[in-house]
N, C-alpha and C positions, 0 to 999 in steps of 0.2 A: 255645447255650443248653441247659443241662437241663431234660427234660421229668420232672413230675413225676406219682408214683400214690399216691394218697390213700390211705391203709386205713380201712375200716370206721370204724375209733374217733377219726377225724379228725373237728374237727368242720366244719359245712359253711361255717363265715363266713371260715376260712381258705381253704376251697377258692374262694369268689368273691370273696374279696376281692385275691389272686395273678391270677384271671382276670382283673379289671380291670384289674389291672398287665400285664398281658399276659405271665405265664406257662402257657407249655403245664401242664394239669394235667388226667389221669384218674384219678377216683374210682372204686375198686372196686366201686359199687354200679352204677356207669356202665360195668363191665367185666363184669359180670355175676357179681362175686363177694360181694356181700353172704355169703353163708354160708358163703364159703371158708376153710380152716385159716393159719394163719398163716405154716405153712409153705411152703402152695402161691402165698400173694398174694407171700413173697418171691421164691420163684420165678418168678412172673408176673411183677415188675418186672423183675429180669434180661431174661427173652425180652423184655420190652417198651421196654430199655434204659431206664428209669426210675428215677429216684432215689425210693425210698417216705418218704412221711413216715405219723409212727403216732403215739401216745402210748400205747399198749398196752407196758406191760413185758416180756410176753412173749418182745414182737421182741430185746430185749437179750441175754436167756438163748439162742435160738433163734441169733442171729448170732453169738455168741462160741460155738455148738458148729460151726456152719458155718465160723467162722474157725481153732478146731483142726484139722477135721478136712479142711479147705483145699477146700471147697465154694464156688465161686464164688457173689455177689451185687453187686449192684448198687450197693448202699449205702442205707445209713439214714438219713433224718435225726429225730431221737427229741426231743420237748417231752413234758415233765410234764402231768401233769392239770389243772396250772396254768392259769388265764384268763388267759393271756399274746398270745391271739391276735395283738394288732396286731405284737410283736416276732417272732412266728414269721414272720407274714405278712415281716416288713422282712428277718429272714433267709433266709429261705426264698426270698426274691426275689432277693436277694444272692447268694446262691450258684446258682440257677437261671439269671443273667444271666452273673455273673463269672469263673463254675470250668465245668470239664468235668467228667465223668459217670467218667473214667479218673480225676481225684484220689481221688473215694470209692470206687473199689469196694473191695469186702471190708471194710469201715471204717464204726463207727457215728460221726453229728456230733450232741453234746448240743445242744439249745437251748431258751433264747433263747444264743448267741454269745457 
């Protein structure tokens, strides 16, 4: 199973509604990164072997320089600002249950799937 890390601009009904599903999930504000740069939380997911999920555009721009410039991560998984929650939740649990943490690295997944 992939474990998953929340960033900041996730909102929190995804994060408990995965928990009830019984996915591993840490939320940066639970890591002690509420104010941390975006570049440092993807870094934190790497060391924490985490798949991050955001809705932050940033993380787009940010991974595609990481992926020129062939800097390892963990992987992304990126939803719109869209109130999509319940299909992130069903993705997000899909691939937290089904894939290992080796198919995404270095590699953003848009969703909803």
């Amino acid at each position: 199973m992939i474990p998953l890390y929340m960033d900041v601009h996730a909102h929190g009904a995804v994060t408990s509604q995965l928990r009830v599903r019984g996915v591993d999930v840490l939320t940066a504000q639970e890591d002690h990164r509420r104010k941390a740069e975006d570049e440092e939380l993807l870094e934190r997911a790497r060391e924490l072997q985490r798949l991050i999920f955001t809705q932050d555009e940033d993380f787009l721009a940010l991974a595609s320089t990481w992926q020129r410039s062939k800097r390892p991560f963990a992987g992304i998984a990126y939803g719109t600002r869209q109130r999509l929650f319940g299909r992130y939740v069903n993705d997000l649990q899909l691939i937290a249950k089904a894939t290992e943490l080796a198919e995404w690295e270095n590699a953003i997944i848009f969703l909803p799937l």
